[in-house]
N, C-alpha and C positions, 0 to 999 in steps of 0.2 A: 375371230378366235374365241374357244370357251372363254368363261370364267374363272372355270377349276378343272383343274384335270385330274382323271379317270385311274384310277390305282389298279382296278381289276377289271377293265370291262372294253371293250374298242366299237366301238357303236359305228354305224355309217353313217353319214349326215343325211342321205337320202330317205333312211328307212323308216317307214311311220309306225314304227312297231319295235322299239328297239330292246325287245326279248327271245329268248329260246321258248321255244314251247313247252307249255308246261304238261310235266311228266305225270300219266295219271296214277302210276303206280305210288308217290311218293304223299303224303299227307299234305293236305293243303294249311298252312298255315295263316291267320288273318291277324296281324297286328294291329287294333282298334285302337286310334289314337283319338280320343273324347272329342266330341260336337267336330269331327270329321267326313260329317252320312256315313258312317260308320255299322250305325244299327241297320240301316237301309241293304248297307252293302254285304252284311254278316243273314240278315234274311235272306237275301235272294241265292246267297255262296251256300248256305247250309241245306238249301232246298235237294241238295245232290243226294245226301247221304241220311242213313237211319240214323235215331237222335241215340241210339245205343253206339252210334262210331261217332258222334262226335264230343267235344268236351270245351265250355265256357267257361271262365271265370274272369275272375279281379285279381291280381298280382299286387303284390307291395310295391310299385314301382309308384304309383300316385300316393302310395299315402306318409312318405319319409319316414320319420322317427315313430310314426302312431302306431301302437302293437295290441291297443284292448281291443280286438275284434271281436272279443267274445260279448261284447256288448252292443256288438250290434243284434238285430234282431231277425231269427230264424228264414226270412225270405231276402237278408242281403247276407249274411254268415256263411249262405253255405256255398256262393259265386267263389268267397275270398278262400285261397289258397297261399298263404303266408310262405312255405319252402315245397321242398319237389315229393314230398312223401303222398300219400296216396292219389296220386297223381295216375290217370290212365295214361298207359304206355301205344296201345294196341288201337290206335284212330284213326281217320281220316279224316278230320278235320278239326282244326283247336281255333278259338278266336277270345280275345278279351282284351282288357287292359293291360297289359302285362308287356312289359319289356322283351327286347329281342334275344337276350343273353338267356331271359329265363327259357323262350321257347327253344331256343338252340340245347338249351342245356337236355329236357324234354324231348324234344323230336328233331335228334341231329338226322336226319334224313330228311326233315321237312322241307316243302318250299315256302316260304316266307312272302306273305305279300301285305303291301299297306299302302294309305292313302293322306296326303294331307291338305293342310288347308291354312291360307296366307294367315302368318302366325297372329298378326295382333284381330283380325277378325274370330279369330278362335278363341282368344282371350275373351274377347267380348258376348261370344256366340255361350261360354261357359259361365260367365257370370248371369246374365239373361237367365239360361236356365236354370241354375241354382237359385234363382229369383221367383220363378215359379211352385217352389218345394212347398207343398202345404205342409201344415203341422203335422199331419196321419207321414205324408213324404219324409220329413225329416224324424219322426219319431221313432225310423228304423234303423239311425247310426249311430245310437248310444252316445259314449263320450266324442265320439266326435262331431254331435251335434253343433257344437259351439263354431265350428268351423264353417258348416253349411249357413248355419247363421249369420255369417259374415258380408255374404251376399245382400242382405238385406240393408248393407249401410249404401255408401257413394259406392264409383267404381274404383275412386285413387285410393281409398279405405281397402278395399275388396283388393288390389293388385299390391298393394304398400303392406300385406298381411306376413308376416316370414310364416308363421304356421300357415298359409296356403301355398310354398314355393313347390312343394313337389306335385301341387296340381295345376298350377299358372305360370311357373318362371321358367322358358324355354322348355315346355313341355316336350317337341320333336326330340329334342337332344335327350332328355332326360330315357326316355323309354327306349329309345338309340343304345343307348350307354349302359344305364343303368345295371349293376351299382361300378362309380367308376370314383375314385379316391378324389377326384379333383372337382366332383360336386357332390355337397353337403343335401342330406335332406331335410331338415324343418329349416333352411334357410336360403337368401338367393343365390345364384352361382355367381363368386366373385371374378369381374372383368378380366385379370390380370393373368387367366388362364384361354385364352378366347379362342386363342392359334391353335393349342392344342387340341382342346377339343373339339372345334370344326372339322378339322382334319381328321378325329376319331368316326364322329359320327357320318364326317363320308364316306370313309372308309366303311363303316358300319350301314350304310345307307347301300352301299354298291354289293353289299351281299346278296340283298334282297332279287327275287326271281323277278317281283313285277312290284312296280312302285307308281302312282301315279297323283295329282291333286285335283282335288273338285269343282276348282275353276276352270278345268278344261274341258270343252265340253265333246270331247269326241273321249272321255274318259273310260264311259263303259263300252262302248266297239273298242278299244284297245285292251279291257278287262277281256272281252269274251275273244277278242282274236288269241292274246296270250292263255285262256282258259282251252279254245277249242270248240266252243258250245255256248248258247242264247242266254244272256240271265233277264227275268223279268224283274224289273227294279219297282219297289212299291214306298213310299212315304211312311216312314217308322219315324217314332220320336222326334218327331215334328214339334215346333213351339209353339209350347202352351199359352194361355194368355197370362200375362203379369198381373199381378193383381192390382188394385186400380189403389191400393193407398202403398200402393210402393210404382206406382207411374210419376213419370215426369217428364220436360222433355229433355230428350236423350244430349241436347246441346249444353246441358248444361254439365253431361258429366266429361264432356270432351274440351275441356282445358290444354293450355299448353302444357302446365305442368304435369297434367295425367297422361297427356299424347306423349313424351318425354320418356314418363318411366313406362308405359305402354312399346316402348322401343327398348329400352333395360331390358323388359320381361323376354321378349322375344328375340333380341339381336343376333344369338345363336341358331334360334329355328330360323329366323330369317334366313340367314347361307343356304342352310341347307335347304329351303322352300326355293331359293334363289336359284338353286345348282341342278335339285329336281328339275326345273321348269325349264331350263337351258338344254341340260343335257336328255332328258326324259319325254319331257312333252314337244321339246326343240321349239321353243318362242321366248319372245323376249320379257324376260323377269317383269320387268317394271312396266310395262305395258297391260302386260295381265295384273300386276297389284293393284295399277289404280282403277282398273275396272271391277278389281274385285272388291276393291275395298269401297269405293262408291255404291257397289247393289247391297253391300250388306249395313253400311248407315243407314242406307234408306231402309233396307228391311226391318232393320234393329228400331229404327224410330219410329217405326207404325206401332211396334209391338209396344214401347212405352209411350205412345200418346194417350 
């Protein structure tokens, strides 16, 4: 028996592909959920199309209450798109940070497609890289330097931060939803709403044309079955090396009390990683966590030794 059951969608259990094919007349849309191969997967999709039909950006969906973008500086200012005004209409293809509602709003003919990745390794896979930010790196986000900053402490610092919730606290849900009355943004999403919004974000998750997570490795043959057409996948934004006076070893920032709220942060993307993996890739949730989450300790600890 599933997990959860299917609000919009009736899948067969046999089928290794359990999408419609995707419509080429219709815009493709790519929901980049941060340190998901994200940039990997957004190079090889955008290879279709002139870079006059298609259109990137950053949404306010990561950055909660923070509004002085004007302070950041001229090569990340002009990604961010704060509301839908001059916004290209007339594309074929959109990808960024940006929430599902924003692109619905945008391109209600689009088809929607996104990827994720078992939530507290993404936590960790985000903090790492914000680890690597040189000073030149972070001297192009103005006042919200302080933030980036942040990285630079422990990890229970770094995830314990409320001005970092709309970039670390159930991130899946957050870009799912986003803006949704029953999560705050400069702050975590309180427990007591939990049922609810699960339930939102599956619902919000079963809209999507094609949804898949990185731990599975037959992910791009089911990317290009439901595309139609080969994509050649290349290593983008790949990690950097950490710098050696912010190295240590990584056992030391994995406490029980940080693995704890490391489960806080994520317990909502968890479901829905959980419900992806069930229903989408058709395997067993926790089979694939603890594989997944064993390759990337050990990847994460090479990077800080």
């Amino acid at each position: 028996m599933p997990i959860f059951e299917s609000k919009t969608h009736i899948i067969c259990a046999d089928s290794p592909y359990p999408f419609r094919p995707r419509e080429n007349s219709r815009p493709l849309i790519f929901m980049h959920i941060p340190k998901c191969a994200g940039t990997s997967l957004d190079t090889c999709l955008s290879k279709r199309w002139e870079a006059s039909r298609q259109f990137k950006l950053l949404g306010p969906t990561l950055y909660g209450g923070f509004q002085d973008y004007d302070s950041f500086g001229p090569n990340v200012r002009h990604w961010i798109h704060e509301d839908w005004q001059n916004c290209p209409v007339d594309i074929d293809y959109a990808a960024g940070h940006a929430g599902a509602k924003w692109f619905d709003r945008l391109y209600s003919n689009g088809q929607k497609c996104t990827v994720l990745r078992e939530p507290k390794m993404r936590i960790l896979s985000h903090w790492l890289y914000w680890r690597t930010f040189s000073e030149a790196d972070i001297g192009n986000w103005g006042t919200y330097t302080p933030r980036l900053e942040l990285a630079r402490c422990d990890l229970i610092s770094f995830i314990s931060a409320p001005e970092l919730a709309s970039q670390i606290d159930n991130v899946i849900v957050r870009m799912l939803l986003y803006p949704h009355p029953l999560i705050p943004g400069d702050d975590f999403i309180p427990p007591e709403h939990d049922a609810d919004l699960i339930a939102d974000a599956i619902e919000a998750i079963d809209q999507f044309d094609f949804v898949g997570v990185i731990e599975d490795s037959e992910l791009i043959s089911k990317l290009e079955a439901w595309l139609g057409y080969s994509l050649v996948l290349t290593s983008e934004n790949i990690s950097r090396p950490v710098p050696e006076d912010l190295r240590h070893p990584l056992r030391q920032d994995l406490t029980h009390d940080t693995w704890a709220i490391l489960e806080a942060r994520s317990r909502l993307d968890q479901c829905v990683w959980d419900y992806v993996v069930e229903k989408y890739v058709q395997a067993n949730p926790r089979t694939m966590q603890v594989s997944a989450v064993a390759h990337s300790i050990n990847r994460f600890a090479e990077l800080m030794r």
